[in-house]
PASE-902466 format. One record per residue (C-alpha): x, y, z; residue in three letters; residue number from 1. Coordinates in nm, 3 decimals, always signed. Layout:
PASE-902466
X	Y	Z	Ala	NUM
...
end
This chain:
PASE-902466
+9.395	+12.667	+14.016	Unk	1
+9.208	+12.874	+13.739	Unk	2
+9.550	+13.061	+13.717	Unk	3
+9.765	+12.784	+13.716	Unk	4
+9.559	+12.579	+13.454	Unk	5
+9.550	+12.883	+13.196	Unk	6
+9.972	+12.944	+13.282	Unk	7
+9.997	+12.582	+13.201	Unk	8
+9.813	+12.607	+12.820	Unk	9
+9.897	+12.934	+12.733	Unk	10
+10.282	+12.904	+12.807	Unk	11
+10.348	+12.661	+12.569	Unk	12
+10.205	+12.861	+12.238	Unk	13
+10.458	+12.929	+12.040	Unk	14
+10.539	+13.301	+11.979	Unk	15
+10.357	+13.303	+11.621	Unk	16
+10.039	+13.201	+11.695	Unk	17
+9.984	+13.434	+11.993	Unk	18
+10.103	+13.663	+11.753	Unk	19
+9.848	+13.604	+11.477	Unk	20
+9.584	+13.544	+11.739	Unk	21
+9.650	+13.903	+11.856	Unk	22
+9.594	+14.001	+11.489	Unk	23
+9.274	+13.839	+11.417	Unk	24
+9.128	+14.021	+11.689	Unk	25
+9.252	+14.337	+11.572	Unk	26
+9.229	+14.312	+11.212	Unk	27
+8.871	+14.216	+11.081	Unk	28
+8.917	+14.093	+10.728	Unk	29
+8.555	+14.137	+10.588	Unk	30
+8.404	+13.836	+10.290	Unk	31
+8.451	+14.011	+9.978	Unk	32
+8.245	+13.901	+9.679	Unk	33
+8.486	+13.945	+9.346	Unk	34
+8.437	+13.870	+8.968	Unk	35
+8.694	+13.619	+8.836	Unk	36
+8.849	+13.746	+8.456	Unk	37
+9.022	+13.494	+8.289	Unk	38
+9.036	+13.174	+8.134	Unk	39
+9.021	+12.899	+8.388	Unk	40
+9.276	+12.592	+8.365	Unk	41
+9.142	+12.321	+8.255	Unk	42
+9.193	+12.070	+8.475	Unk	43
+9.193	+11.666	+8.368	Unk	44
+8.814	+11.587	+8.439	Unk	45
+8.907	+11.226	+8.502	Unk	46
+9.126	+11.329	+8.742	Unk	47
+8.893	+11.295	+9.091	Unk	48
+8.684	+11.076	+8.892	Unk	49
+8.814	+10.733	+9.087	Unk	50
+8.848	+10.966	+9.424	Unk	51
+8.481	+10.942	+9.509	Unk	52
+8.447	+10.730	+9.797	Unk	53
+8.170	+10.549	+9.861	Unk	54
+8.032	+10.523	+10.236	Unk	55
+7.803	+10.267	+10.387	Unk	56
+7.592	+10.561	+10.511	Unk	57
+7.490	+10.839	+10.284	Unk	58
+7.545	+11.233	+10.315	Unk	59
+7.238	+11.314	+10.177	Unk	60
+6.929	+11.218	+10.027	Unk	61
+6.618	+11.347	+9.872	Unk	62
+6.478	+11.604	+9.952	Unk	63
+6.680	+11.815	+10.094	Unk	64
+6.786	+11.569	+10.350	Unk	65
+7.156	+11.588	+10.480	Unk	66
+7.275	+11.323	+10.742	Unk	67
+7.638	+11.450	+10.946	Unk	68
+7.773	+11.255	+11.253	Unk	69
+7.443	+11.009	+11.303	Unk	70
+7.218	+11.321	+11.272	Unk	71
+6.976	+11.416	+10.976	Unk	72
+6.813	+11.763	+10.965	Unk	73
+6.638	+11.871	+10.613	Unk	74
+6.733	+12.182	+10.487	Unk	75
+6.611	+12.494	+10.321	Unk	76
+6.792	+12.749	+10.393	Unk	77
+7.184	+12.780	+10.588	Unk	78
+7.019	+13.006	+10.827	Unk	79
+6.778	+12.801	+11.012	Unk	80
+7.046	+12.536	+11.144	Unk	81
+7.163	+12.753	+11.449	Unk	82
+6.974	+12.496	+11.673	Unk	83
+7.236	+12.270	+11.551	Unk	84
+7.584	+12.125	+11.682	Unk	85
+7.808	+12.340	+11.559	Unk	86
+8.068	+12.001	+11.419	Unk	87
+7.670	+11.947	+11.225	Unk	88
+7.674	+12.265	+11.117	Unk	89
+8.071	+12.269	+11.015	Unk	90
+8.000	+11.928	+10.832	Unk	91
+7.692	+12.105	+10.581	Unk	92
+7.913	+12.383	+10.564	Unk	93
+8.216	+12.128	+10.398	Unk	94
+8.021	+12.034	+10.132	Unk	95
+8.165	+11.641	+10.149	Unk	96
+7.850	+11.538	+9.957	Unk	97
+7.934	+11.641	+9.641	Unk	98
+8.189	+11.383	+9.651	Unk	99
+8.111	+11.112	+9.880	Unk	100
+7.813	+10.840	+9.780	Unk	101
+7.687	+10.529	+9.959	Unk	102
+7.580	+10.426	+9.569	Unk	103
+7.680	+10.512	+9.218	Unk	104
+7.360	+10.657	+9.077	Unk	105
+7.355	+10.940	+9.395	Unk	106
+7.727	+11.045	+9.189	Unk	107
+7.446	+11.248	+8.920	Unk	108
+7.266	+11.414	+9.188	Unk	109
+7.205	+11.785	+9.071	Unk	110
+7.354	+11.931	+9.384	Unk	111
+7.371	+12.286	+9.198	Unk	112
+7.101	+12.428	+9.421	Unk	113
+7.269	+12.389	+9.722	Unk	114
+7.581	+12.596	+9.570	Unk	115
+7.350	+12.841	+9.432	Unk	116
+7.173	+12.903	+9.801	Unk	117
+7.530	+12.889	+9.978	Unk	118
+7.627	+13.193	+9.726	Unk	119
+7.313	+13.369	+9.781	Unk	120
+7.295	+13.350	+10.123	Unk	121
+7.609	+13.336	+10.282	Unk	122
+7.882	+13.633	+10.316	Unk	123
+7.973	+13.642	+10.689	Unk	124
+7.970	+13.396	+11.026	Unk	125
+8.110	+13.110	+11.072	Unk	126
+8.023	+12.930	+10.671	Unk	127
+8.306	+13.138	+10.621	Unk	128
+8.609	+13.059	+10.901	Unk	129
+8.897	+12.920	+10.746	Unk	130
+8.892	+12.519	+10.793	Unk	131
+8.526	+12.479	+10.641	Unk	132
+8.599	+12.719	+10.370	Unk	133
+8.909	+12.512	+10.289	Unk	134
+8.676	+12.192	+10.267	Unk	135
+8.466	+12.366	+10.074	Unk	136
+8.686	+12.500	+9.813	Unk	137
+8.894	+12.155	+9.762	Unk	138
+8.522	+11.976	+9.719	Unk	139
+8.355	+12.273	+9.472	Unk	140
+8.672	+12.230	+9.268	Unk	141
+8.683	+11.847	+9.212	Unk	142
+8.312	+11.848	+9.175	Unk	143
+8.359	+12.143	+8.909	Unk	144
+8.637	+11.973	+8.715	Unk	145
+8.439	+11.619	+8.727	Unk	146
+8.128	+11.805	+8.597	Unk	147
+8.286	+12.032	+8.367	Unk	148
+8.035	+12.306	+8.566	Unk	149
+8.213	+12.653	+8.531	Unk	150
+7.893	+12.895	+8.556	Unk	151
+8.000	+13.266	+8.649	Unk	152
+7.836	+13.280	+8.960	Unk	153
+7.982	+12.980	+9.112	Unk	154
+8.368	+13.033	+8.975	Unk	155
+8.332	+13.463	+9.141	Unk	156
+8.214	+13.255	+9.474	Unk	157
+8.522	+13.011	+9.431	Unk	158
+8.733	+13.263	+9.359	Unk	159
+8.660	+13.514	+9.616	Unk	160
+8.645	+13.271	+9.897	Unk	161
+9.008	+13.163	+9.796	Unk	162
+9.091	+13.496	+9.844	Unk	163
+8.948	+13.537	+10.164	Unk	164
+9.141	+13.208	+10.242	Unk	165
+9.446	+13.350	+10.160	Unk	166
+9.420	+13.641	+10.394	Unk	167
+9.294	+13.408	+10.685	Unk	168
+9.529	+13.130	+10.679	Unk	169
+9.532	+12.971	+11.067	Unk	170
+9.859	+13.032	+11.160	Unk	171
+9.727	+13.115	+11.556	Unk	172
+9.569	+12.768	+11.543	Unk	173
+9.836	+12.488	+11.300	Unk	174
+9.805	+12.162	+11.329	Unk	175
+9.551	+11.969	+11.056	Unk	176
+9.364	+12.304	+10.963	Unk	177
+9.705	+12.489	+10.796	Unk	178
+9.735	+12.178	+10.600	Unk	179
+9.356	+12.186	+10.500	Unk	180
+9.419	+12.593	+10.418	Unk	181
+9.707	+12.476	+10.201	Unk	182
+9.556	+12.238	+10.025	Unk	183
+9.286	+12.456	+9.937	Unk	184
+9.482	+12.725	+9.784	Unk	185
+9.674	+12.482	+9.599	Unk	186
+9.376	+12.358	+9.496	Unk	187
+9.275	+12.699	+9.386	Unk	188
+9.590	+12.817	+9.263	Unk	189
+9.622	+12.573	+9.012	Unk	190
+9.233	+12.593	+8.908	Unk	191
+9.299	+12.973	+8.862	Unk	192
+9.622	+12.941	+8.745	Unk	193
+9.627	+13.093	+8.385	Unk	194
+9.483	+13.446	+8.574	Unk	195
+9.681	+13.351	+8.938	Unk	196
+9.727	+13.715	+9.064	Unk	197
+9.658	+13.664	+9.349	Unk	198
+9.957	+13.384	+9.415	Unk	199
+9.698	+13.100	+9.553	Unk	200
+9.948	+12.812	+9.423	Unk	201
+10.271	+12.996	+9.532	Unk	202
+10.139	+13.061	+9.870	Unk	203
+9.980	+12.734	+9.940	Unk	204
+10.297	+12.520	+9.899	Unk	205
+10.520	+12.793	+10.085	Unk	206
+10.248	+12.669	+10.391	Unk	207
+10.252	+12.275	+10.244	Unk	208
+10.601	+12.260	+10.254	Unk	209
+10.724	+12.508	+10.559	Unk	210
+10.476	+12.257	+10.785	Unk	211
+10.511	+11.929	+10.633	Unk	212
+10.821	+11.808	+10.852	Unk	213
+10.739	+11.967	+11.154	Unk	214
+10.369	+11.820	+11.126	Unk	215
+10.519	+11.460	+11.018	Unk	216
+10.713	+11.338	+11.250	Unk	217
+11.031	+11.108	+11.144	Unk	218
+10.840	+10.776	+11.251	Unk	219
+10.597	+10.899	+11.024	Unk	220
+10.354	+10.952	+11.244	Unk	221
+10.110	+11.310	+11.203	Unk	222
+10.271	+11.497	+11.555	Unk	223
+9.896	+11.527	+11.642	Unk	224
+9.909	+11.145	+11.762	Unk	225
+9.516	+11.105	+11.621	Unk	226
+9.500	+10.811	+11.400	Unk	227
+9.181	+11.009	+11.240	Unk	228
+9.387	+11.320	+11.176	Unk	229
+9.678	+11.129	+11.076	Unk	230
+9.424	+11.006	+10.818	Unk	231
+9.261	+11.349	+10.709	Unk	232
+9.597	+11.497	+10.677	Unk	233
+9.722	+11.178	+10.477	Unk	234
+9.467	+11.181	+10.217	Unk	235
+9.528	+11.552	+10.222	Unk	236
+9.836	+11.498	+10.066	Unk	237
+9.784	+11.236	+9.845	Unk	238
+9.467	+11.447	+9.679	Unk	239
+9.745	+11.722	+9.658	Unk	240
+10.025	+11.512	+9.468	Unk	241
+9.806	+11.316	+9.235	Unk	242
+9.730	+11.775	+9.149	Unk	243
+10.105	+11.894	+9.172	Unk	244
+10.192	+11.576	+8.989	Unk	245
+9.997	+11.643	+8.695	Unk	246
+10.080	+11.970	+8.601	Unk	247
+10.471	+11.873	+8.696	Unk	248
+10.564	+11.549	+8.532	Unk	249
+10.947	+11.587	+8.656	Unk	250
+10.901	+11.535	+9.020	Unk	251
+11.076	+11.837	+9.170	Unk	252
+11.244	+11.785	+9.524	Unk	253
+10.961	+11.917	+9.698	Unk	254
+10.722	+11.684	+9.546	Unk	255
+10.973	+11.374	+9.594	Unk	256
+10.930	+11.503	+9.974	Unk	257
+10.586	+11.468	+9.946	Unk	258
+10.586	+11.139	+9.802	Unk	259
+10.791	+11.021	+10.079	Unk	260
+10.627	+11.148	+10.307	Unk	261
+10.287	+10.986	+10.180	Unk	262
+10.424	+10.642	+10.224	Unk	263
+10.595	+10.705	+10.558	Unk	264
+10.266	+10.772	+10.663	Unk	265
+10.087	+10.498	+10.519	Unk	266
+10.310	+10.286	+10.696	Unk	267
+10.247	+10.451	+11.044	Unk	268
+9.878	+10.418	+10.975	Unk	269
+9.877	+10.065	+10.873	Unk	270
+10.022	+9.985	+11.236	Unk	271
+9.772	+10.184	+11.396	Unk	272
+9.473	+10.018	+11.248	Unk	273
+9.325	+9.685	+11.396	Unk	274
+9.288	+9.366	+11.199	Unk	275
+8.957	+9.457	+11.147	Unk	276
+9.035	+9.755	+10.935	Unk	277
+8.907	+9.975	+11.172	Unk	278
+9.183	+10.263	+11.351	Unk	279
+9.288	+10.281	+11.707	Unk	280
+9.096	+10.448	+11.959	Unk	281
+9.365	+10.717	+12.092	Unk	282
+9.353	+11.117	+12.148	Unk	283
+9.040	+11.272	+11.913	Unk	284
+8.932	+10.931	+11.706	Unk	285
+8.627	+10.823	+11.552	Unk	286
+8.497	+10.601	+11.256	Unk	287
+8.343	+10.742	+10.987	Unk	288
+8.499	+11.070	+10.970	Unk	289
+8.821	+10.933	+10.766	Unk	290
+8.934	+10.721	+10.516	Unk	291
+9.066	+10.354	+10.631	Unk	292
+9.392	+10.213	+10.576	Unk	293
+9.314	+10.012	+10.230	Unk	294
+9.117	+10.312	+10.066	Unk	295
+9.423	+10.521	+10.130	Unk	296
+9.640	+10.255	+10.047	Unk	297
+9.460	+10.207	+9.684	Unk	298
+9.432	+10.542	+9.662	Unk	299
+9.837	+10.578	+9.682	Unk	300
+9.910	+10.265	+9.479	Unk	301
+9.749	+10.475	+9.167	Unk	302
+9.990	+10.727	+9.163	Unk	303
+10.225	+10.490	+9.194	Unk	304
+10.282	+10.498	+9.587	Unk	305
+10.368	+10.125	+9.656	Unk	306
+10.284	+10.027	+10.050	Unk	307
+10.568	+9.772	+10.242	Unk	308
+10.445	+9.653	+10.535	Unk	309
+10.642	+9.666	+10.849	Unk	310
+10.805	+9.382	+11.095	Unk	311
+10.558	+9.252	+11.359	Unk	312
+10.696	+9.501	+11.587	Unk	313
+10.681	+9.874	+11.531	Unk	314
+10.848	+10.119	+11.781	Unk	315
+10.733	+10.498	+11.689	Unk	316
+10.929	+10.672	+11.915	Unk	317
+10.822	+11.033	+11.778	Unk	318
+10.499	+10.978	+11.819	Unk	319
+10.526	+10.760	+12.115	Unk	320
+10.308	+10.402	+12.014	Unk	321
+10.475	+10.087	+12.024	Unk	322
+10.273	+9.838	+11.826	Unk	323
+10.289	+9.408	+11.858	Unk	324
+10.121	+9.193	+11.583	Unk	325
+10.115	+8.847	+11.538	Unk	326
+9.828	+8.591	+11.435	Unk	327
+9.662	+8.579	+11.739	Unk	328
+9.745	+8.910	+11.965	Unk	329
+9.785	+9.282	+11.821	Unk	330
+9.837	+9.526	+12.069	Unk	331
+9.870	+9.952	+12.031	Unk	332
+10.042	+10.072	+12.367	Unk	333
+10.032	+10.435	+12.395	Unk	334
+10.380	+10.545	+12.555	Unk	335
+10.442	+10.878	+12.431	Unk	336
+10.413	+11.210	+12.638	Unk	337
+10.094	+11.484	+12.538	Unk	338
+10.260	+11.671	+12.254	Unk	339
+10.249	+11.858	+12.022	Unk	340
+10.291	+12.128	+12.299	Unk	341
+10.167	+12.433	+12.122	Unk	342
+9.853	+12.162	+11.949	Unk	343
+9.747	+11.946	+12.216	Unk	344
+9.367	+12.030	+12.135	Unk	345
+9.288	+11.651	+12.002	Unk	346
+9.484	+11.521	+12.299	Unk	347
+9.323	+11.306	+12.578	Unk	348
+9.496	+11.216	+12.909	Unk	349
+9.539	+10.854	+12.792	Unk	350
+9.925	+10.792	+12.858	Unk	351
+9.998	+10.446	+12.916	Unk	352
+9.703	+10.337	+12.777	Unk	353
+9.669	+10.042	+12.481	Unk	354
+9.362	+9.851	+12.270	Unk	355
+9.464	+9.471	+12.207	Unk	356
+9.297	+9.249	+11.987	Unk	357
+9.277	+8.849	+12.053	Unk	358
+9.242	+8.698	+11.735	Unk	359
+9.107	+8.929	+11.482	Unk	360
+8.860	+9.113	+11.688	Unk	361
+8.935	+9.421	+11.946	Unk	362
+8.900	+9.284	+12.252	Unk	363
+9.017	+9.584	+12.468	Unk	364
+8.918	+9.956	+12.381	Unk	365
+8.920	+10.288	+12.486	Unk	366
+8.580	+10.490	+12.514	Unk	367
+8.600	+10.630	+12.181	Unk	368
+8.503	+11.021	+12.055	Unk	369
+8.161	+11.144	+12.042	Unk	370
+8.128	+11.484	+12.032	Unk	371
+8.342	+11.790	+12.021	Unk	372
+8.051	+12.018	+12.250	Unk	373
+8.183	+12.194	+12.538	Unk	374
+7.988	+11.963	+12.757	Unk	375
+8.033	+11.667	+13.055	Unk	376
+8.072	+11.384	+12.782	Unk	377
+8.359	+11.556	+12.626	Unk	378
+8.523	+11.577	+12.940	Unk	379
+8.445	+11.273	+13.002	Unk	380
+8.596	+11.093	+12.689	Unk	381
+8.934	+11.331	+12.758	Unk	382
+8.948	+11.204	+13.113	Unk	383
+9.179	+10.965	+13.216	Unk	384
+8.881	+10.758	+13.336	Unk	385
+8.736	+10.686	+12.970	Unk	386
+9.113	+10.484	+12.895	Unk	387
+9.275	+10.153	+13.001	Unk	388
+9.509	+10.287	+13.207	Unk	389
+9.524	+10.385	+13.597	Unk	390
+9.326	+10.693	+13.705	Unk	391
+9.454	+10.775	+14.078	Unk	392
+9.170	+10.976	+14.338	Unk	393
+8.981	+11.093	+14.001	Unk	394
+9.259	+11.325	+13.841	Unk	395
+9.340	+11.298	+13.530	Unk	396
+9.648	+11.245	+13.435	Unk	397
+9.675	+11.513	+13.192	Unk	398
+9.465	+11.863	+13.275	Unk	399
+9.247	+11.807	+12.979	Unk	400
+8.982	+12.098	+12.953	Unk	401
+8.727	+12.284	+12.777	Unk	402
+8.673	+12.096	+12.434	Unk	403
+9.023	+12.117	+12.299	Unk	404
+9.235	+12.274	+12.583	Unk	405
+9.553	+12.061	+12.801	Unk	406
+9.744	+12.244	+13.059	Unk	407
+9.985	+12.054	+13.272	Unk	408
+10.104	+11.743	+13.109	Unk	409
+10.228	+11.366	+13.167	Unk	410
+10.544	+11.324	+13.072	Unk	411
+10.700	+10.983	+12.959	Unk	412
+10.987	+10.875	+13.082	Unk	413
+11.216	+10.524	+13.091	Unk	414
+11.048	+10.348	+12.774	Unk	415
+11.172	+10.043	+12.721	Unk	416
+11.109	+9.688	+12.498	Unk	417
+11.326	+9.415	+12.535	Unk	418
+11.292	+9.078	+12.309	Unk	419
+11.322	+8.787	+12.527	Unk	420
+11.329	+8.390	+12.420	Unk	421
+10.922	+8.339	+12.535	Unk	422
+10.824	+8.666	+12.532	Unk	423
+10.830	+9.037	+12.468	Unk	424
+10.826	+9.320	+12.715	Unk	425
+10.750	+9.704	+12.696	Unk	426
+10.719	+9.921	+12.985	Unk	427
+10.726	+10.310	+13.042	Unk	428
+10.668	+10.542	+13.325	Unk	429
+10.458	+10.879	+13.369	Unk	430
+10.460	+11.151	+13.589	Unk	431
+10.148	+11.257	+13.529	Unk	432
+10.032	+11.262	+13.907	Unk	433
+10.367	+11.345	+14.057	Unk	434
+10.267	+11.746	+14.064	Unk	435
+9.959	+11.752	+14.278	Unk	436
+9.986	+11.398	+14.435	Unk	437
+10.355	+11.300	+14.432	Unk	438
+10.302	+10.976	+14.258	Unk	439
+10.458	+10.816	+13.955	Unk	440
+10.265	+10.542	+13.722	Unk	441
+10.502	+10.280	+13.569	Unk	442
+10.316	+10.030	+13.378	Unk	443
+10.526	+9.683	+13.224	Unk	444
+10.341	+9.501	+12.951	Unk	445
+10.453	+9.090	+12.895	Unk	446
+10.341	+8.912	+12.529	Unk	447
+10.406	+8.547	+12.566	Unk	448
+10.259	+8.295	+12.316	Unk	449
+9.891	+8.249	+12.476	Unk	450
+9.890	+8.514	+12.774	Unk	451
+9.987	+8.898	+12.846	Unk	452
+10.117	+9.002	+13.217	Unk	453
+10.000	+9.392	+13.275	Unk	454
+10.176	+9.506	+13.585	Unk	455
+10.079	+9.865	+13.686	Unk	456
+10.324	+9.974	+13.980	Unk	457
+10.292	+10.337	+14.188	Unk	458
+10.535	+10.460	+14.396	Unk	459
+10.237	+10.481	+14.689	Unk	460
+9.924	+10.361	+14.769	Unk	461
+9.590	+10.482	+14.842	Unk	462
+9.198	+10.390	+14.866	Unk	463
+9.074	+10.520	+14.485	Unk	464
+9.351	+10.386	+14.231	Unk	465
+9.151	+10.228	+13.931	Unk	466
+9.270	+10.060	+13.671	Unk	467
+9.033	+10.012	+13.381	Unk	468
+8.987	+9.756	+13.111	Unk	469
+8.685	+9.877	+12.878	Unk	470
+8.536	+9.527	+12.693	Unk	471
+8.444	+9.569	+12.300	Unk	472
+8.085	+9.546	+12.257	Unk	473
+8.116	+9.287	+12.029	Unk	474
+8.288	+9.033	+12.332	Unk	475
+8.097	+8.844	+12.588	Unk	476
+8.170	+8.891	+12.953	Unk	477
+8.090	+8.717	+13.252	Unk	478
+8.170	+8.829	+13.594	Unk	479
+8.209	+8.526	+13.808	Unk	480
+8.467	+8.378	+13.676	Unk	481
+8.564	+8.647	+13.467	Unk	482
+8.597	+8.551	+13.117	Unk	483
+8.547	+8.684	+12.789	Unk	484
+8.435	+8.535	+12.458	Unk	485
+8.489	+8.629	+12.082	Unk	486
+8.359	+8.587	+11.820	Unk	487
+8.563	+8.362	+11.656	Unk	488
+8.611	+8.150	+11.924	Unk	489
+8.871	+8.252	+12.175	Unk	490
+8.802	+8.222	+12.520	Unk	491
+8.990	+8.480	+12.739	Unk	492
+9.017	+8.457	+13.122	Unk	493
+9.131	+8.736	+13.370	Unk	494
+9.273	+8.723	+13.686	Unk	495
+9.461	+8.989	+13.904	Unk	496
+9.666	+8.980	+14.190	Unk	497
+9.620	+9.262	+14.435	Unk	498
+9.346	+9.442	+14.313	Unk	499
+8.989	+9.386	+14.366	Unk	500
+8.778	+9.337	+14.077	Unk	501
+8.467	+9.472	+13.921	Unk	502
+8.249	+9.435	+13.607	Unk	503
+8.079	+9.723	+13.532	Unk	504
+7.820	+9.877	+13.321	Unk	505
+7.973	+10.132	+13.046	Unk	506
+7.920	+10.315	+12.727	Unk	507
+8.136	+10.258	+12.403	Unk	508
+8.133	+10.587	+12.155	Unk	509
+8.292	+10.480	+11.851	Unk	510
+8.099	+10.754	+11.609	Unk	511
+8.039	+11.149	+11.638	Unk	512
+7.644	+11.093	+11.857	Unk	513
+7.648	+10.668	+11.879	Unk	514
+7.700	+10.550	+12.211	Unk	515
+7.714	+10.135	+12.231	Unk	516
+7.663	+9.974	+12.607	Unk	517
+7.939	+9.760	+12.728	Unk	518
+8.109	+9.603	+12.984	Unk	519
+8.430	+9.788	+13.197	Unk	520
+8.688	+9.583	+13.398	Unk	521
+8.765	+9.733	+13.680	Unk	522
+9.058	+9.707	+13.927	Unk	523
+9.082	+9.872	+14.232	Unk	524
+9.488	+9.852	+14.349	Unk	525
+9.552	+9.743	+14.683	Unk	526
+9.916	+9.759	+14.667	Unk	527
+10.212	+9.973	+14.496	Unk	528
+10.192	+9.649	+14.222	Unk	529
+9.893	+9.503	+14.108	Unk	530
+9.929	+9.248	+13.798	Unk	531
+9.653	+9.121	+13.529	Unk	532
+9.672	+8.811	+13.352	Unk	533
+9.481	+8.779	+13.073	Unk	534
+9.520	+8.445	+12.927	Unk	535
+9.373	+8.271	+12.613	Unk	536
+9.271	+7.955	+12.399	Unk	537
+9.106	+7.866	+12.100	Unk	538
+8.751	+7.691	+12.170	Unk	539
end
């Protein structure tokens, strides 16, 4: 099986980034520290000014307090934080503080010590892999330019980490991190630009713009299928055209790409986030590590990025969600196969999964991301199990493992959606289970005006075939009958027909380290078709 699973993951690499993982084990490229001569470009000081965003929960406070993923450790020193989780560790090592406030006054925070120890302390591990140092470069150079600080000590440490950068780009690993590496040397190719020998600008768009339509898909969806990386990369490219824009008025082709692409994606995300301005719960998502729909939004409408919203009913067929909005349902129905094949690390096995809302608060969720440690809750929030979907004898239905591994993979076949007089239908089929257990999941999904039909059908039954409906936090459930309650007032009743039903106990994660109790429907199928009902009415 061991054999089998590794065949399954490694096969679908892509010849390049075995390739370059073969040379970063052979080739060690050491830290170099280098002297910058030169005149640095003097970048518009405004021009990050209005990009500081400001968080309902700080990133640091004094003294020496920082506070990543629900966590605070004080710090002294960035070599006495090896008893923490290495996303902790990865988050001190972005330096996202510099730029990100709860309040204004914590904007005039001297954070120059913290730079000072980095430098002195710091010329090898992992401070230095490529994705943090590509964090850290885009946030030393806005916080430079917005503080007009341009000591010698910090600009050598900018500068010779860019060219580290340069010579480490992650071309065995894609996905978000080459954008983040591109960003950064554009970043640093235009802040070095009057002395640019070493071609940070040039290479950093040959990256941008080699990746930018395999990585956006033509639904505009990021091929990762996170919501939270679709984010990332988003404001990723917005921080790098408001950059490229202003030292190229005349918007070149590339840069009319760009722009396109920007909106494209604003759109996608837009459809993916709940009425509560919160995103969708599906692969590698969490709050609080992104920006939300109306901060990128605003953020695009001043470069002059205008948003259009969509109809009520989105089909993203590249990235596989069909979405349904309308004032009282709003439903995300995940019907797209594991992809990208050679970048599935974000992916869970959630095919055929979906979150509705009921008025304007989720009522249905999946468990949510946690943690990224090697450890039983990762797998758990991967598994099948964690989604509402069907899990059949405890497999999931794609072989997620490790952290960020996926070898054999559901496949989506027979989507459909069909706009009827009363109502609106999707279904889709996977064939997820048909390799070890011969079965197929097809799973129909009815909208009418007050009530949605789930039908889950199998092409054979057996004794441990679940079907899962995880309850927002936020709802109130009783068991006998089963109903659920909002907030603002709808009350939701749930009946099935041949299944046997269960309200469970269960654990919502919707941060890095917060877990929430809730409530888990349960279904157990006692036939090849077992159908919900989930009906509604305003109190």
């Amino acid at each position: 099986k061991d054999i089998t699973r590794y065949y399954d993951t490694i096969i679908r690499l892509n010849f390049y980034q075995i390739f370059y993982r073969i040379i970063k084990l052979i080739k060690i490229n050491k830290y170099k520290k280098k002297e910058f001569h030169g005149v640095l470009r003097k970048i518009n000081h405004s021009l990050f000014g209005s990009n500081i965003s400001y968080k309902s929960k700080p990133l640091y406070s004094t003294p020496n307090k920082f506070h990543f993923i629900n966590e605070t450790c004080e710090i002294d020193s960035y070599l006495k934080i090896s008893n923490k989780k290495k996303l902790w560790r990865y988050n001190l090592y972005y330096f996202d503080y510099l730029n990100h406030f709860s309040k204004l006054e914590d904007a005039s925070i001297d954070f120059t010590k913290y730079i000072n120890l980095w430098i002195n302390e710091i010329d090898n591990g992992e401070a230095l892999e490529p994705y943090p140092t590509s964090l850290r470069i885009v946030n030393w150079i806005k916080w430079s330019v917005r503080n007009k600080y341009y000591k010698k000590n910090f600009v050598d440490s900018l500068y010779s980490q860019s060219i580290f950068l340069k010579r480490n780009i992650e071309y065995d690993i894609m996905g978000n991190h080459i954008i983040a590496n591109s960003k950064a040397l554009i970043f640093a190719g235009i802040y070095f630009m009057d002395n640019d020998r070493f071609n940070f600008l040039k290479k950093g768009k040959e990256v941008l713009y080699k990746n930018i339509d395999k990585q956006v898909l033509n639904d505009g969806g990021h091929y990762e299928r996170s919501p939270m990386y679709h984010s990332i990369v988003l404001e990723d490219f917005i921080d790098i055209y408001i950059l490229l824009n202003d030292i190229d008025q005349n918007e070149n082709k590339n840069l009319l790409k760009l722009k396109n692409k920007i909106f494209e994606m604003l759109v996608w995300i837009e459809k993916m986030t709940h009425k509560d301005g919160k995103i969708s719960f599906f692969n590698d998502t969490s709050l609080n590590l992104c920006s939300d729909f109306n901060t990128l939004k605003n953020y695009a409408e001043k470069v002059g990025i205008r948003f259009k919203p969509k109809d009520n009913i989105s089909y993203f067929k590249d990235t596989g969600y069909f979405v349904f909005t309308n004032k009282e349902v709003d439903l995300k129905f995940s019907a797209g196969s594991v992809k990208p094949k050679e970048q599935p690390g974000h992916a869970h096995a959630d095919t055929l999964s979906f979150e509705l809302a009921i008025g304007n608060f989720k009522t249905f969720v999946n468990t949510g991301t946690s943690t990224y440690e090697n450890n039983k809750l990762r797998s758990y929030q991967r598994s099948t199990k964690a989604h509402n979907t069907l899990e059949i004898d405890n497999t999931n239905s794609s072989d997620v493992w490790s952290s960020f591994r996926v070898g054999k993979r559901a496949k989506v076949k027979n989507f459909n959606y069909f706009l009827k007089e009363n109502f609106i239908e999707v279904e889709a089929l996977h064939d997820g289970y048909q390799k070890y257990l011969n079965i197929t999941h097809k799973r129909n999904i009815k909208i009418f005006n007050n009530k949605i039909i789930i039908l889950d059908s199998v092409n054979q039954i057996g004794a441990n075939y679940k079907i899962r409906f995880y309850i927002n936090p936020e709802i109130s459930a009783t068991e006998m009958p089963l109903e659920l309650k909002t907030l603002d007032g709808y009350f939701i009743s749930i009946n099935c027909k041949n299944g046997c039903v269960k309200l469970l106990n269960s654990t919502w994660y919707p941060e890095f380290g917060v877990g929430i109790p809730n409530k888990c429907i349960e279904v157990t199928m006692k036939d090849i078709n077992c159908e919900t009902v989930i009906n509604w009415k305003k109190g």
